[in-house]
C-alpha positions as CSV (number, residue, x, y, z in Angstrom):
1,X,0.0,0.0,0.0
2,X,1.4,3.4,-1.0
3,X,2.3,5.8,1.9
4,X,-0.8,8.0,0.6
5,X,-3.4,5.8,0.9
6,X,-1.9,5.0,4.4
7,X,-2.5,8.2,5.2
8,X,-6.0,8.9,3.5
9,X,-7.3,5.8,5.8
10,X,-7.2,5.8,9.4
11,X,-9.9,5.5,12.4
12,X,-11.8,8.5,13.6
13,X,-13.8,9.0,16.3
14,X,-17.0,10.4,14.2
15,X,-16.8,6.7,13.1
16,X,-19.4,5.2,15.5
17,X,-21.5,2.5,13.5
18,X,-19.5,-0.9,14.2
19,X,-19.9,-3.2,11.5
20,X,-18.7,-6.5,13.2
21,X,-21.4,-8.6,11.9
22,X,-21.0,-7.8,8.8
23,X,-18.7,-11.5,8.4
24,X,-19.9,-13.5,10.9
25,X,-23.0,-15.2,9.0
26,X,-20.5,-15.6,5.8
27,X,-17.2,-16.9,8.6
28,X,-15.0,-14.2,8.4
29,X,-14.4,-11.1,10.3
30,X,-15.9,-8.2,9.9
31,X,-13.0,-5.1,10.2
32,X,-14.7,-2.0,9.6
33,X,-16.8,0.6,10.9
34,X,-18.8,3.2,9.4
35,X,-20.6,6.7,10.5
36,X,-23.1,7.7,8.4
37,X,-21.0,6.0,5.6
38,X,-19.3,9.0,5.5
39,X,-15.7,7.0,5.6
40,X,-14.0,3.8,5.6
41,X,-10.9,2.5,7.3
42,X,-8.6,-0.4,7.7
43,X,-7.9,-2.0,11.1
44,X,-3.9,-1.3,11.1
45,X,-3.3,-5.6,12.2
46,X,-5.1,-6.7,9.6
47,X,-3.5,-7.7,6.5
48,X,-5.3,-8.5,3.2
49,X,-2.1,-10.8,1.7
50,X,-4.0,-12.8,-1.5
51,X,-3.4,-16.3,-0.9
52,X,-3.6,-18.8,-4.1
53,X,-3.9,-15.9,-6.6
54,X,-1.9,-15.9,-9.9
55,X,-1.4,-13.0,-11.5
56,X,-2.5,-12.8,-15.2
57,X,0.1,-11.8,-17.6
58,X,-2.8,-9.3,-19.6
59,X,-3.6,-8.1,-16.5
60,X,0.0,-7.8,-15.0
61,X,0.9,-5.9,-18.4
62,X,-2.0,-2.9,-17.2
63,X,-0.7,-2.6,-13.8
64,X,0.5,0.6,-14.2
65,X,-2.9,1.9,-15.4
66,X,-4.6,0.5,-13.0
67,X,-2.9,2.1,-10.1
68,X,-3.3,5.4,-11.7
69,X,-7.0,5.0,-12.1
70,X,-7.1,3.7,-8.1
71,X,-5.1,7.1,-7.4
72,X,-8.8,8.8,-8.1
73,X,-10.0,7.4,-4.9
74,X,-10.4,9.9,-2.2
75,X,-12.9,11.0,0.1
76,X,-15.5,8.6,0.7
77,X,-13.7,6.0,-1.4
78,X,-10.7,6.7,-0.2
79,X,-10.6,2.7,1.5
80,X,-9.8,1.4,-2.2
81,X,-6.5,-0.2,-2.8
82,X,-4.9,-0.9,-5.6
83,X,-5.1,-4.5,-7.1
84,X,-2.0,-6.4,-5.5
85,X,-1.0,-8.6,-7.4
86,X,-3.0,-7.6,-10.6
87,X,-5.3,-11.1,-11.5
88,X,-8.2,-11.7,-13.4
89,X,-11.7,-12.2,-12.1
90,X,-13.4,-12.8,-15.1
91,X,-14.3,-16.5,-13.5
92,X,-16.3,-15.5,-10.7
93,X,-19.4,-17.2,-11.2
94,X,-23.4,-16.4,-9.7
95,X,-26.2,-16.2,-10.9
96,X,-27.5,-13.6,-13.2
97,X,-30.9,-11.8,-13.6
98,X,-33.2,-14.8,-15.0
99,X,-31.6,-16.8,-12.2
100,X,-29.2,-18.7,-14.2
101,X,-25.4,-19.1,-13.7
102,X,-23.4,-16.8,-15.1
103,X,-19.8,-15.6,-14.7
104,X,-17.9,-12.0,-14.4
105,X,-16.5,-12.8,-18.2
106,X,-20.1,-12.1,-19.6
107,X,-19.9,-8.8,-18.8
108,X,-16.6,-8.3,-21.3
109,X,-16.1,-4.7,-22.3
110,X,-17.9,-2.9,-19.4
111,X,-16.7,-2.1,-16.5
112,X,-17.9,-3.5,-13.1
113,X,-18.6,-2.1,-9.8
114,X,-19.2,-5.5,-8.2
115,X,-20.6,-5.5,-4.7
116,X,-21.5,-8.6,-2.3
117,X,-24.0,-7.7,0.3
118,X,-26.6,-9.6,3.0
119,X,-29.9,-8.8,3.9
120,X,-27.9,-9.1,7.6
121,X,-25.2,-7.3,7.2
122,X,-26.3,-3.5,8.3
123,X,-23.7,-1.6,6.3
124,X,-24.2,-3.3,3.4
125,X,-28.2,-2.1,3.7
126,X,-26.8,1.1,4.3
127,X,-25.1,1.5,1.5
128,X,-27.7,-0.6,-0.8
129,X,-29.6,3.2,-2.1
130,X,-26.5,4.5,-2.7
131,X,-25.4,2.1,-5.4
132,X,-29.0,2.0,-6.9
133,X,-28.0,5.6,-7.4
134,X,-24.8,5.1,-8.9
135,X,-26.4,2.8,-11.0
136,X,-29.5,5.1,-12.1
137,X,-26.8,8.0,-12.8
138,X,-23.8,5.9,-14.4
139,X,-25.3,2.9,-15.5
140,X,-24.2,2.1,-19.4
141,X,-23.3,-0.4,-22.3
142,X,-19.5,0.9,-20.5
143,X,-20.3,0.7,-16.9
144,X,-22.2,-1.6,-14.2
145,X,-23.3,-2.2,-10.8
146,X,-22.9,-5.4,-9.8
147,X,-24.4,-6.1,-6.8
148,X,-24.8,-10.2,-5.7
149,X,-27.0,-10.6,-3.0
150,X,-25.3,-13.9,-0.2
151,X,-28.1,-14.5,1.7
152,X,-28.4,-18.1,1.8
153,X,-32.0,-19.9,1.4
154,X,-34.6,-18.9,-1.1
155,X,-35.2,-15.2,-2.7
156,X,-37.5,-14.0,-0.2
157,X,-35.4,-11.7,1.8
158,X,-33.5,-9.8,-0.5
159,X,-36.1,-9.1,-2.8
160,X,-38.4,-7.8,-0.3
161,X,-35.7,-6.0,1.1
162,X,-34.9,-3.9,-1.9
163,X,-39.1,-3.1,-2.5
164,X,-38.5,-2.2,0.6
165,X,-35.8,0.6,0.3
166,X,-37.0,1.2,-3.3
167,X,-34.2,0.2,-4.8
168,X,-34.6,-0.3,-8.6
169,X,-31.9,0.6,-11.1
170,X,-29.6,-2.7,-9.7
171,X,-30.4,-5.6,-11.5
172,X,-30.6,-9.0,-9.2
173,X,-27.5,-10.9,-8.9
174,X,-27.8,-13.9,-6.5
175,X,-25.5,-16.3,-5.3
176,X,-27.0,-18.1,-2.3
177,X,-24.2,-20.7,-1.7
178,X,-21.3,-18.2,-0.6
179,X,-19.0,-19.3,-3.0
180,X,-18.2,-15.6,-4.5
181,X,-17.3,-14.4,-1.2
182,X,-15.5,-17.4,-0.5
183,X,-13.4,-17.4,-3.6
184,X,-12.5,-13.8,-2.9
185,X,-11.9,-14.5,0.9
186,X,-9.3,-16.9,-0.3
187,X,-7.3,-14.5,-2.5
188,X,-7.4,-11.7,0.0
189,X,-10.1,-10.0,-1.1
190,X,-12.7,-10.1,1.1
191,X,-12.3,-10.4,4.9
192,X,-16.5,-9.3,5.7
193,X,-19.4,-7.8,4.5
194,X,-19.5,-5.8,2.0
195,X,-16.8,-6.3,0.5
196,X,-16.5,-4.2,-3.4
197,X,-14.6,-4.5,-6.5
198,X,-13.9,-2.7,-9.7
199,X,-13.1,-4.5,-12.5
200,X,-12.1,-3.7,-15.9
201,X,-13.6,-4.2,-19.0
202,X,-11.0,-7.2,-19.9
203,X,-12.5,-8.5,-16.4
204,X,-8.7,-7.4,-14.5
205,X,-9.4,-6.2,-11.0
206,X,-8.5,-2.6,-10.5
207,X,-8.9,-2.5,-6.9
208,X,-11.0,-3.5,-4.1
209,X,-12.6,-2.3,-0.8
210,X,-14.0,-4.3,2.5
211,X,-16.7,-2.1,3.9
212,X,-19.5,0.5,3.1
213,X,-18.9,3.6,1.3
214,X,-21.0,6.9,-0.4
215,X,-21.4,5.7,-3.8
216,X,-23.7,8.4,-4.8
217,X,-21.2,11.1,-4.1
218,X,-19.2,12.8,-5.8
219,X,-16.1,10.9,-4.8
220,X,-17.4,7.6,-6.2
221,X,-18.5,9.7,-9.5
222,X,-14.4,10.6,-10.2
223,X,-13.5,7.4,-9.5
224,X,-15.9,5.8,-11.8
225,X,-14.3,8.7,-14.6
226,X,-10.7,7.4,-13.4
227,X,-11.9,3.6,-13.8
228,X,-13.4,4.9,-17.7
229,X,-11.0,6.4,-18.6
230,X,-12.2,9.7,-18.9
């Protein structure tokens, strides 16, 4: 992690919304804590090391632009990091829309926010109107929210949940046996819930962020221009 983004992420007191059981229904740990979603941070003894990942030689070779478009996160996305190592994602598999499987390579030549959230994870509820709006605002044939709903058991839940809140500009993404989050728990990724992702349009990971963030602001909104290109 660069010595900026060290710096950009730290604990605060105005941070007062603890988000510990955020990974306990999906068995990991939960390490941050939110206020308002107004920030993110990092617990300091925590270490997100990516275990059994291999980094992908046309991913490796856009390193460079990829830390350059993570640069753009500040404020209240300030908690993503930069892919490390580079790798591809495009095999990350749950099911789609209609409800049949699907994988992150079907969505070749856009890019992805990609978001995994629980009905019982608080933050991840918190933050759920945010991304509809990021989606409502940005949503094109060149960018995506992806968010993949974990709650295990049928549909019920979730999709009262967001008629609930009003969300509808996401799509549904479903994945109902954990095995997204615990794919990316094993490379590093993800040590709770929510855990987000952006992903290129080759499917390369750009960077990634454990816990809730503004997604409607203005912050978000750059780095989505970083992520573009534009």
């Amino acid at each position: 992690m660069s010595n900026d983004k060290q710096t950009r992420i730290y604990p605060s007191l105005r941070l007062i919304l603890l988000a510990a059981i955020a990974g306990l229904a999906a068995g990991a740990v939960a390490v941050y804590v939110s206020g308002g979603l107004e920030r993110n941070i990092q617990t300091p003894s925590i270490q997100t090391t990516a275990v059994d990942a291999e980094a992908d030689p046309a991913c490796k070779a856009k390193e460079a632009a990829s830390r350059t478009a993570i640069a753009a996160a500040k404020g209240d996305v300030a908690a993503m990091l930069p892919a490390d190592p580079s790798r591809s994602l495009s095999s990350l598999a749950f099911n789609g829309p209609d409800g049949k499987p699907m994988t992150m390579a079907e969505h070749s030549g856009k890019t992805v926010l990609l978001n995994l959230w629980a009905t019982w994870c608080a933050p991840c509820r918190a933050e759920m109107p945010a991304l509809d709006a990021l989606q409502r605002d940005r949503g094109s044939d060149r960018f995506e929210v992806v968010a993949v709903n974990v709650d295990t058991g049928d549909d019920t839940k979730p999709r009262k949940f967001l008629a609930d809140t009003g969300v509808h500009s996401l799509s549904y993404y479903r994945d109902n046996t954990l095995g997204i989050f615990e794919t990316l728990k094993k490379q590093g990724l993800a040590l709770g819930l929510p855990v987000t992702l952006l992903i290129d349009g080759d499917g390369c990971l750009l960077g990634s962020m454990n816990g809730p963030a503004e997604w409607s602001g203005a912050d978000a909104h750059r780095l989505i221009d970083a992520a573009l290109g534009g």
